[in-house]
N, CA, C and O atoms as a printed pandas DataFrame, in Angstrom:
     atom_number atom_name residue_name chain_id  residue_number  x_coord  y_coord  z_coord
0              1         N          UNK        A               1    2.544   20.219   -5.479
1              2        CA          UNK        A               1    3.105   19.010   -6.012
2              3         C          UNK        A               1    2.194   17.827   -5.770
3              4         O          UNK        A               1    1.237   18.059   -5.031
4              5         N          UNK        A               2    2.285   16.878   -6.143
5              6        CA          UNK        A               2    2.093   15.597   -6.280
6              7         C          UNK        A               2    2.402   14.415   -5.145
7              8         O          UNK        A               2    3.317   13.665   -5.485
8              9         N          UNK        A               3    1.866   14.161   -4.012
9             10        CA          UNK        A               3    2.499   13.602   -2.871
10            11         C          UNK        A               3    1.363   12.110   -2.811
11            12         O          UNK        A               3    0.151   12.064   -3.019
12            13         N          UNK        A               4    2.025   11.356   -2.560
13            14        CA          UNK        A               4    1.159    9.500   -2.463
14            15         C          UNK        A               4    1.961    8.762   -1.717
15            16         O          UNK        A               4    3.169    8.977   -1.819
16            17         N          UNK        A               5    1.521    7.798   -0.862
17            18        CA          UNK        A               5    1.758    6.775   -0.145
18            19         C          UNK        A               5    1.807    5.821   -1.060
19            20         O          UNK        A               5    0.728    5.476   -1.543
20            21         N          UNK        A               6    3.031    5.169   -1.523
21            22        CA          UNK        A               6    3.026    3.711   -1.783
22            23         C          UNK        A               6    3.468    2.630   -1.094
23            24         O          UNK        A               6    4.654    2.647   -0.765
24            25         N          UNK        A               7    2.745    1.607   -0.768
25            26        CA          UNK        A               7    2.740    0.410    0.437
26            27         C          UNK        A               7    2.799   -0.768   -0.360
27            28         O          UNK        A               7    2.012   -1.212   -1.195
28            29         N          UNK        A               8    3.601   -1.074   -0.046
29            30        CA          UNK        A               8    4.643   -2.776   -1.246
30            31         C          UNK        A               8    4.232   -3.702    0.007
31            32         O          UNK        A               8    4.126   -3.312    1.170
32            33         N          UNK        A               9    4.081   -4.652   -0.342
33            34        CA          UNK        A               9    4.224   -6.139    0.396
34            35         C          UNK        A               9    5.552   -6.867    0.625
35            36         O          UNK        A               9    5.615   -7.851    1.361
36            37         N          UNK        A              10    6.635   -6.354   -0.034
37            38        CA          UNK        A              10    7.890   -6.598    0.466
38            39         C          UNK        A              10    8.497   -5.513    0.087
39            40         O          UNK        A              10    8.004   -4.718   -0.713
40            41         N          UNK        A              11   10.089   -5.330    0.852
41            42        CA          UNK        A              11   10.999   -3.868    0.415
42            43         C          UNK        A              11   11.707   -4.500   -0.308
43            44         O          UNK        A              11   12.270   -5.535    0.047
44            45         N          UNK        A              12   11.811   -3.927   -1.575
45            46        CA          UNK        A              12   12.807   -4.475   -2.325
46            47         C          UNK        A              12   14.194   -3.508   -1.965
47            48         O          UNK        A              12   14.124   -2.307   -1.707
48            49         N          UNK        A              13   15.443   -4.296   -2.008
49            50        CA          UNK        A              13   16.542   -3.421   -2.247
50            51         C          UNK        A              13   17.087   -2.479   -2.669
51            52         O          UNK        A              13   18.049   -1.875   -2.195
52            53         N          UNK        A              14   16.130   -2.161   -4.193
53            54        CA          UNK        A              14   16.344   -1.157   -5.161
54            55         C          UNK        A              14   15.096   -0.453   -6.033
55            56         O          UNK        A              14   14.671   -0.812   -7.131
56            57         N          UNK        A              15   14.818    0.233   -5.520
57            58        CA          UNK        A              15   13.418    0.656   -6.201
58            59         C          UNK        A              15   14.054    1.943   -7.529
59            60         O          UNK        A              15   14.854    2.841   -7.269
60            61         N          UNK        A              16   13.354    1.647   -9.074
61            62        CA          UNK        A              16   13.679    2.325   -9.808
62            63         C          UNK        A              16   12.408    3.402  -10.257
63            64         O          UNK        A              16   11.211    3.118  -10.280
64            65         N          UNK        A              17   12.988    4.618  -10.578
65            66        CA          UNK        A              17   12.012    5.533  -10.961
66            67         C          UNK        A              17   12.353    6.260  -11.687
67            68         O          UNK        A              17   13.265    7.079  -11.580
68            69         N          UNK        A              18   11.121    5.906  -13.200
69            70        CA          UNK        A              18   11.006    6.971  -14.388
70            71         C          UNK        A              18   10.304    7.545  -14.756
71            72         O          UNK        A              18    9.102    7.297  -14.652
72            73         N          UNK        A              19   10.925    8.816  -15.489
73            74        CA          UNK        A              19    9.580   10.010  -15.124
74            75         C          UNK        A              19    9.511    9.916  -16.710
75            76         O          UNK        A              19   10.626    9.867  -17.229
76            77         N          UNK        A              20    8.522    9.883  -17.515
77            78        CA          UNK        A              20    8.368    9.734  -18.887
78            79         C          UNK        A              20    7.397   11.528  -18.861
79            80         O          UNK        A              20    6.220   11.665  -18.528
80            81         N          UNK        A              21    8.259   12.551  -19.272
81            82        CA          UNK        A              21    8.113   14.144  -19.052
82            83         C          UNK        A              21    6.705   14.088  -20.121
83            84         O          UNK        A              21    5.661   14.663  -19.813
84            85         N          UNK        A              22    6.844   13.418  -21.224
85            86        CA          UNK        A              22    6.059   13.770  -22.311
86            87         C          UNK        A              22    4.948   13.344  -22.481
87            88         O          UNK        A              22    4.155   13.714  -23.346
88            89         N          UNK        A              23    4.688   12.006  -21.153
89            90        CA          UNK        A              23    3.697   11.007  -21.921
90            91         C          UNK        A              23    3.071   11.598  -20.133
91            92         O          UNK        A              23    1.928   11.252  -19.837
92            93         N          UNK        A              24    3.532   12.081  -19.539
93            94        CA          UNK        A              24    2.802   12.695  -18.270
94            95         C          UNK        A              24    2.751   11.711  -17.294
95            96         O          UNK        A              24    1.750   11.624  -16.581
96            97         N          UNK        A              25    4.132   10.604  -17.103
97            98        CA          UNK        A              25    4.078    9.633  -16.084
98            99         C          UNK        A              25    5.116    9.317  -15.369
99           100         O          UNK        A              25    6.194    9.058  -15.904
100          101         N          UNK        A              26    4.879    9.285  -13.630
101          102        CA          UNK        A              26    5.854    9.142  -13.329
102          103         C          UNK        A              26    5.915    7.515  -12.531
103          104         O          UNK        A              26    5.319    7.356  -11.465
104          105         N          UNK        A              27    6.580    6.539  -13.084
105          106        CA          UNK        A              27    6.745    4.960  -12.265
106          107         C          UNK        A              27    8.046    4.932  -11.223
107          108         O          UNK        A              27    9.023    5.664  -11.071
108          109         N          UNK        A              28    7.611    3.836  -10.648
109          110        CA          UNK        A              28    8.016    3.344   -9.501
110          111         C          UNK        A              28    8.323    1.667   -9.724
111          112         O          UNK        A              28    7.347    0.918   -9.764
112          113         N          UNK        A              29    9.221    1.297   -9.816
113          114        CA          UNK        A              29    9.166   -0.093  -10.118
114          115         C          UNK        A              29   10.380   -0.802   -9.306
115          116         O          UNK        A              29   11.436   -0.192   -9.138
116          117         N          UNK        A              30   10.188   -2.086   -8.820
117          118        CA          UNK        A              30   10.662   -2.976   -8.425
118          119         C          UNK        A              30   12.009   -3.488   -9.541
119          120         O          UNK        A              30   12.105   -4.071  -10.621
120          121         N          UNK        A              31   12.792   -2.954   -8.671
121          122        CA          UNK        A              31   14.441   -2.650   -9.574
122          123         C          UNK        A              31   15.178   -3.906  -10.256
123          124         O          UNK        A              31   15.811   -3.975  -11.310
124          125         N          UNK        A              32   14.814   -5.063   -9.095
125          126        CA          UNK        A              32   15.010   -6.296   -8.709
126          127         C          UNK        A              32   14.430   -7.312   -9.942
127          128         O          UNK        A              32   15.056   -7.939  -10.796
128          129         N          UNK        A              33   12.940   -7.211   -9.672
129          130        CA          UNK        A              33   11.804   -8.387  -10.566
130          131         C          UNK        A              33   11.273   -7.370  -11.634
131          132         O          UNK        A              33   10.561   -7.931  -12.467
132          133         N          UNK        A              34   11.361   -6.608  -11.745
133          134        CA          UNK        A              34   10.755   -5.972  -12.838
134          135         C          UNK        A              34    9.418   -5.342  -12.509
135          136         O          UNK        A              34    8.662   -4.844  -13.343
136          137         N          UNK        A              35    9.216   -5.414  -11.270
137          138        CA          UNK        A              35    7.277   -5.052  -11.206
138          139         C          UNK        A              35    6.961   -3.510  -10.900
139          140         O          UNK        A              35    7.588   -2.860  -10.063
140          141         N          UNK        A              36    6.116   -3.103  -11.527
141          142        CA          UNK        A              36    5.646   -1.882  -11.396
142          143         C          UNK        A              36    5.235   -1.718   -9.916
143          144         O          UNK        A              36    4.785   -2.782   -9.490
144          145         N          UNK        A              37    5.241   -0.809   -9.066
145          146        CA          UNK        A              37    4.946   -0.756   -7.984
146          147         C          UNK        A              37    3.838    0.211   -7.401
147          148         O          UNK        A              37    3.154   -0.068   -6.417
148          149         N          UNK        A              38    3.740    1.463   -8.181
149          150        CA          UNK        A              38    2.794    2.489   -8.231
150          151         C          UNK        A              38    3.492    3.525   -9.857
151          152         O          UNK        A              38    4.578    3.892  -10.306
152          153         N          UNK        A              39    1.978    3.605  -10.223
153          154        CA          UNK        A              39    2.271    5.106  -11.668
154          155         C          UNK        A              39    1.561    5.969  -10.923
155          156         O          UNK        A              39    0.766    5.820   -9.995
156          157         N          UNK        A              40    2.114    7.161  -11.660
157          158        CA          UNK        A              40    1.377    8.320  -11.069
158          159         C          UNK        A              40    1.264    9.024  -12.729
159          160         O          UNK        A              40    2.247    8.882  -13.455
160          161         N          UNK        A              41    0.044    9.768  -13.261
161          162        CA          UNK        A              41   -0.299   10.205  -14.166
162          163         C          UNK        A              41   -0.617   11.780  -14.033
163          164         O          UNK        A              41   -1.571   12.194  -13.374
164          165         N          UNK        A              42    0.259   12.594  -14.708
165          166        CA          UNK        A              42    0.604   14.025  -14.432
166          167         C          UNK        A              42    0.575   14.634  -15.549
167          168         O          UNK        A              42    1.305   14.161  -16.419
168          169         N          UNK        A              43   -0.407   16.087  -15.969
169          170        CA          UNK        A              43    0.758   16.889  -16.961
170          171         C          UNK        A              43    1.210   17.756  -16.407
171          172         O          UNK        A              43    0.707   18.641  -15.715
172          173         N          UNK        A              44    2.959   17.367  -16.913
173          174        CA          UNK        A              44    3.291   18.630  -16.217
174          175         C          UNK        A              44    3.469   19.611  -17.315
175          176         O          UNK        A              44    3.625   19.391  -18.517
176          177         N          UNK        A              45    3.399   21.081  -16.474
177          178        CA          UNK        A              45    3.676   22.235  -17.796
178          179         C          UNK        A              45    4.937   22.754  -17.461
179          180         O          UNK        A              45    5.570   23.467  -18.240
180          181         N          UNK        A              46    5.514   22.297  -15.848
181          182        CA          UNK        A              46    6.835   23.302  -15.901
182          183         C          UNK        A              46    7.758   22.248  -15.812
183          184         O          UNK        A              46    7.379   21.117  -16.119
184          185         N          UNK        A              47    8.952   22.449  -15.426
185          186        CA          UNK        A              47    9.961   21.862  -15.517
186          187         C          UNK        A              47    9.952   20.805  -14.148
187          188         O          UNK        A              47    9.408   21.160  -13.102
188          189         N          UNK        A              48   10.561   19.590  -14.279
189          190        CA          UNK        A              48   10.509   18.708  -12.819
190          191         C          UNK        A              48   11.776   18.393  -12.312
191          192         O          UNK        A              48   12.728   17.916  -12.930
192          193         N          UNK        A              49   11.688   18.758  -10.927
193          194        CA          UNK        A              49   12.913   18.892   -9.805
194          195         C          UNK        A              49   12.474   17.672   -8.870
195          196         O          UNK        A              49   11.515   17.603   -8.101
196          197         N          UNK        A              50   13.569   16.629   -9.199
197          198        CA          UNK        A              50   13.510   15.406   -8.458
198          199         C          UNK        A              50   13.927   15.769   -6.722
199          200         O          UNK        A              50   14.937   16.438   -6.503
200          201         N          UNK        A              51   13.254   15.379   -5.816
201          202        CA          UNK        A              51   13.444   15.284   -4.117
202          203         C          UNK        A              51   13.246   13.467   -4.048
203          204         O          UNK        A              51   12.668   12.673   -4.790
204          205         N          UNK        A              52   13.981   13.323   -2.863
205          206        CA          UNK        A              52   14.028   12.362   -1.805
206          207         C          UNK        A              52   14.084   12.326   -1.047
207          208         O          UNK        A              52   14.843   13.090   -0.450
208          209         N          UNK        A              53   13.386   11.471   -0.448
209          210        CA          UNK        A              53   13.185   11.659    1.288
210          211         C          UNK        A              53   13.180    9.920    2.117
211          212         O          UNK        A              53   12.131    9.282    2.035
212          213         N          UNK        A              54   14.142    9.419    2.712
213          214        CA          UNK        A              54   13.258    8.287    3.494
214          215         C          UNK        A              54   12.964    8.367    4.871
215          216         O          UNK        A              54   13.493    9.015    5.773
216          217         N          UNK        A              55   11.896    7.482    4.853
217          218        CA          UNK        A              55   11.255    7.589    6.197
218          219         C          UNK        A              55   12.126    7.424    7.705
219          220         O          UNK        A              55   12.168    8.147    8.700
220          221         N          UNK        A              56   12.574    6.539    7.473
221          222        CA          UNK        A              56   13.381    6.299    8.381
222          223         C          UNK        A              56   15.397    6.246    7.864
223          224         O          UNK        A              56   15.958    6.142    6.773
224          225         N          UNK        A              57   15.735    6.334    8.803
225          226        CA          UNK        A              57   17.399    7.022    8.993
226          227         C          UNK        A              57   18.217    5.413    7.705
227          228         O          UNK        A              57   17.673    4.310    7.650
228          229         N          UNK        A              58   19.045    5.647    7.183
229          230        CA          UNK        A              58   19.510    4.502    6.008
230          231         C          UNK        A              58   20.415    5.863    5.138
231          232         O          UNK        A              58   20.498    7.078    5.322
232          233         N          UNK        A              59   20.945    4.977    4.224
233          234        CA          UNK        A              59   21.141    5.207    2.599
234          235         C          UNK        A              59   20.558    4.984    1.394
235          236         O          UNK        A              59   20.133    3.970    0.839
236          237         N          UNK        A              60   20.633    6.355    1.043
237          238        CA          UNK        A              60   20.568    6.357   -0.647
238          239         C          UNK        A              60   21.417    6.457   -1.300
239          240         O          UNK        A              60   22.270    7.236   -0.875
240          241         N          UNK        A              61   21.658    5.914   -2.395
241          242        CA          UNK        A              61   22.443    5.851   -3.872
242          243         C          UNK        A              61   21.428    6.548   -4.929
243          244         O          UNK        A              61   20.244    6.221   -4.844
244          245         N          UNK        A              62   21.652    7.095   -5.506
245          246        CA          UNK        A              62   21.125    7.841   -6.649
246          247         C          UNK        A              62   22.311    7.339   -7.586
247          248         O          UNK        A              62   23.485    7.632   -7.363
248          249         N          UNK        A              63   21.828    6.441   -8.810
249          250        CA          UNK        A              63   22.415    5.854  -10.310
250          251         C          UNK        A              63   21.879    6.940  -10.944
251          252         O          UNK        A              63   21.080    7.403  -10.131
252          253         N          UNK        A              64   21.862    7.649  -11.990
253          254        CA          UNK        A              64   21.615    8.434  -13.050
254          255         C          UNK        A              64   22.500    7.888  -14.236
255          256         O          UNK        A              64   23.603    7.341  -14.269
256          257         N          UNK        A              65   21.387    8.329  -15.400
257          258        CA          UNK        A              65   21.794    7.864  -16.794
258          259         C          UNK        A              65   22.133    6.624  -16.850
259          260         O          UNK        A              65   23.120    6.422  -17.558
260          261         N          UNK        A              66   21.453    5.282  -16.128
261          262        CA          UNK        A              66   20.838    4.521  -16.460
262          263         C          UNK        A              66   20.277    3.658  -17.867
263          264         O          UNK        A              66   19.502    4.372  -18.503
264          265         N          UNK        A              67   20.444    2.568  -18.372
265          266        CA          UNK        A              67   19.863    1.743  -19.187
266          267         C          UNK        A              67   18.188    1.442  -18.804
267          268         O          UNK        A              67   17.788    0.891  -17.778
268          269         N          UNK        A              68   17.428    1.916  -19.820
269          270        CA          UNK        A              68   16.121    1.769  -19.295
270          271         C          UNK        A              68   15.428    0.122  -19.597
271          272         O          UNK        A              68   14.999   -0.408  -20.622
272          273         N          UNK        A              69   15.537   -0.259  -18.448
273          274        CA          UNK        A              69   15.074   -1.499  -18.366
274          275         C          UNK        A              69   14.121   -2.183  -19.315
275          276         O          UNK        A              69   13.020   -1.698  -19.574
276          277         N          UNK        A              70   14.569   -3.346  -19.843
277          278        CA          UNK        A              70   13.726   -3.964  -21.037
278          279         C          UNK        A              70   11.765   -3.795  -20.740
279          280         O          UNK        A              70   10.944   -3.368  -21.552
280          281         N          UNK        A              71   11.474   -4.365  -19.126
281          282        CA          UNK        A              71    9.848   -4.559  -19.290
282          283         C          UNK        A              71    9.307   -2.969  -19.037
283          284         O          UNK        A              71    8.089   -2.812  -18.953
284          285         N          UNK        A              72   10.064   -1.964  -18.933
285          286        CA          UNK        A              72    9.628   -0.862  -18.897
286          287         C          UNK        A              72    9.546   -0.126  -20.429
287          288         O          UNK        A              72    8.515    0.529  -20.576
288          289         N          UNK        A              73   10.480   -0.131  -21.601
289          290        CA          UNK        A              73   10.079   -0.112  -22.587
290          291         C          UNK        A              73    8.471   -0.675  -23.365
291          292         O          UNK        A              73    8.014   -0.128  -24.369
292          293         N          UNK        A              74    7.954   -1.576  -22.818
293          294        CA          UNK        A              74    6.656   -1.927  -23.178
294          295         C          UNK        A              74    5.166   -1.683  -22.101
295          296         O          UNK        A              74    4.047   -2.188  -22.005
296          297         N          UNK        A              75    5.894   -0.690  -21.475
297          298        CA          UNK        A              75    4.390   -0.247  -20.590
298          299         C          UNK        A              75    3.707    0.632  -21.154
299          300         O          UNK        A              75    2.655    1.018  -20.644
């Protein structure tokens, strides 16, 4: 798999992530302001099985089926 360190200058509250299967990309964006935070550029050939992990002890919420955010339509 595919494993990267991404290091933000602030934590945002809500970090969003879309995997665009076809165009071979997976983003990371600032849920909050709109900002891209890290892409990752992949082809994949098999099928993709989302994991999560945080570093330290907290909560996650997982939203699914989602409205795809207006400044992400134009990346």
């Amino acid at each position: 798999g595919v494993m990267s360190d991404v290091h933000v200058t602030e934590h945002p509250a809500r970090i969003g992530i879309l995997l665009d299967y076809s165009d071979g990309r997976l983003l990371f964006f600032n849920a909050e302001r709109g900002l891209v935070l890290f892409t990752i550029k992949h082809k994949f050939t098999d099928a993709a099985h989302p994991t999560f992990a945080l570093e330290k002890a907290g909560v996650l919420t997982l939203h699914t089926g989602m409205e795809l955010p207006e400044f992400v339509k134009h990346i």
